[in-house]
LUMSE-887956 format. One record per residue (C-alpha): residue number from 1; residue in one letter; chain; y, x, z. Coordinates in nm, 2 decimals, decimal comma. Example, Ala and Ser with C-alpha at 12.3 -4.5 7.8 and 13.67 -1.06 7.14 Angstrom:
# LUMSE-887956
+------+------+-------+--------+--------+--------+
| resi | resn | chain |      Y |      X |      Z |
+------+------+-------+--------+--------+--------+
|    1 |    a |     A |  -0,45 |   1,23 |   0,78 |
|    2 |    s |     A |  -0,11 |   1,37 |   0,71 |
+------+------+-------+--------+--------+--------+
This chain:
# LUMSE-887956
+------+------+-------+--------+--------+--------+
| resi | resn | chain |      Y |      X |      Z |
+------+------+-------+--------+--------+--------+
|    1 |    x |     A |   2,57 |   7,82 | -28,71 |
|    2 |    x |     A |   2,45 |   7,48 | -28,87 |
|    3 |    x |     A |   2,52 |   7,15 | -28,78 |
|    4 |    x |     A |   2,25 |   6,92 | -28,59 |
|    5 |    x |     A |   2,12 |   6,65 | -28,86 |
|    6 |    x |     A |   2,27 |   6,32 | -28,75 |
|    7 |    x |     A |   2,16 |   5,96 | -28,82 |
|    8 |    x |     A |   1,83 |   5,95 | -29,04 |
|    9 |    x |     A |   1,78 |   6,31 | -29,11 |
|   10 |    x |     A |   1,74 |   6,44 | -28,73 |
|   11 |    x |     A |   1,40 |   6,29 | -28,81 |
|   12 |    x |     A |   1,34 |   6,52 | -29,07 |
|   13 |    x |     A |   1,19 |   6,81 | -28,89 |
|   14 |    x |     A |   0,95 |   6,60 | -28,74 |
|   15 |    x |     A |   0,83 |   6,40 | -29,03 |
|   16 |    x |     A |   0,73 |   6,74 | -29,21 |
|   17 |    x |     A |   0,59 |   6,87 | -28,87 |
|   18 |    x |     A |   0,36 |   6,54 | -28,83 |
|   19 |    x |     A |   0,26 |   6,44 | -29,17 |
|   20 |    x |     A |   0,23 |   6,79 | -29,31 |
|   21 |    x |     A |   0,45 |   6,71 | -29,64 |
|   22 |    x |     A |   0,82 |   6,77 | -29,73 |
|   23 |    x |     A |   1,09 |   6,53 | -29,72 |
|   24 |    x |     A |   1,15 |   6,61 | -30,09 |
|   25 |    x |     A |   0,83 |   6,49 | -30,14 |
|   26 |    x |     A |   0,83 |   6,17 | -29,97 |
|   27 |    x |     A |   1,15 |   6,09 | -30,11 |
|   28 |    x |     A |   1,02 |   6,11 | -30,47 |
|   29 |    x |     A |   0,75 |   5,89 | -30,34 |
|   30 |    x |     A |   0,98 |   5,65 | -30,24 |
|   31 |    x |     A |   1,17 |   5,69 | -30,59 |
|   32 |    x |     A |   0,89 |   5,66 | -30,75 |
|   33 |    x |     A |   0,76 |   5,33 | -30,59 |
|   34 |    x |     A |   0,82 |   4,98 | -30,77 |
|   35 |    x |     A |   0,97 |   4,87 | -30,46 |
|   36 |    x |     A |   1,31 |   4,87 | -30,41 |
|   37 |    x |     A |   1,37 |   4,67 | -30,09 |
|   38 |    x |     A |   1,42 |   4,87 | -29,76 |
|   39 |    x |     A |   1,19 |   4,68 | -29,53 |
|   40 |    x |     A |   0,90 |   4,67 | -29,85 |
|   41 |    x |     A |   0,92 |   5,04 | -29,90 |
|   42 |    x |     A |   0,92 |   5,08 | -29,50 |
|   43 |    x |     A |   0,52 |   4,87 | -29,49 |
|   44 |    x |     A |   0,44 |   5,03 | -29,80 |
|   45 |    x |     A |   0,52 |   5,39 | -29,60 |
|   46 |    x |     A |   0,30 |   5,29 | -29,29 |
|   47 |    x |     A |   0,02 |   5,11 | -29,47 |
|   48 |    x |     A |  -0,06 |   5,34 | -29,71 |
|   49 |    x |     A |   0,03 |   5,64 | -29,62 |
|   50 |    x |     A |   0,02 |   5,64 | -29,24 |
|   51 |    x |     A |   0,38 |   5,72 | -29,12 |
|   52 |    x |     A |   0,50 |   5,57 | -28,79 |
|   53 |    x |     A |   0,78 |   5,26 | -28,83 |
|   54 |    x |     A |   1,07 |   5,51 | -28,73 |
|   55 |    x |     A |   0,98 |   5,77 | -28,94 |
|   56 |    x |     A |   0,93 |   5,55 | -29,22 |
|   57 |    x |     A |   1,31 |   5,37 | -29,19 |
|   58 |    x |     A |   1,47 |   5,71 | -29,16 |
|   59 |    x |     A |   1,27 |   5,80 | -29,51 |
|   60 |    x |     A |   1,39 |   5,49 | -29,70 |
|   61 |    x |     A |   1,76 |   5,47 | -29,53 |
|   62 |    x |     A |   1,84 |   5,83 | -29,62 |
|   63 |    x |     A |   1,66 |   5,80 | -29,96 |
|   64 |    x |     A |   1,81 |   5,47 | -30,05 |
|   65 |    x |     A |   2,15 |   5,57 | -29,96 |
|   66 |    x |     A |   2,17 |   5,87 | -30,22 |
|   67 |    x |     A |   2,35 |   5,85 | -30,55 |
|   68 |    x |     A |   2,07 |   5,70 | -30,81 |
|   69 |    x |     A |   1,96 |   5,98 | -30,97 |
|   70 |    x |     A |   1,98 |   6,23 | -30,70 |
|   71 |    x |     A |   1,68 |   6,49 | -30,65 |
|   72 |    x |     A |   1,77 |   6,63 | -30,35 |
|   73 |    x |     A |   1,58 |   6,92 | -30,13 |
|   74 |    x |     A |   1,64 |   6,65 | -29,79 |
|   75 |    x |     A |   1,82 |   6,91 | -29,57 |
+------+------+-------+--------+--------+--------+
């Protein structure tokens, strides 16, 4: 039996669901971006690429929280 995500990543399954890409993948985005401040990377999320606002802050608060360095699958 596994545990229910808490926090940030019980949005996970529906972020992939909705927007049709892993969370691996948007988390290398977010890596990847020269922003580095929550709420910049959050617009940047919902302007140019379309997520909702929630979806968007769970991405960045769950990314940004990792080790630096990390690569990680999201689950």
């Amino acid at each position: 039996m596994t545990a229910t995500p808490k926090g940030p990543a019980s949005y996970f399954p529906s972020i992939e669901k909705k927007y049709g890409r892993p969370i691996a993948e948007w988390k290398e985005l977010i890596r990847s971006s020269p922003l580095t401040k929550h709420m910049e990377l959050v617009t940047w999320l919902k302007t140019e690429h379309g997520l909702g606002h929630g979806h968007a802050n769970a991405l960045v608060a769950h990314t940004l929280a990792e080790p630096a360095g990390l690569s990680s699958t999201g689950r």
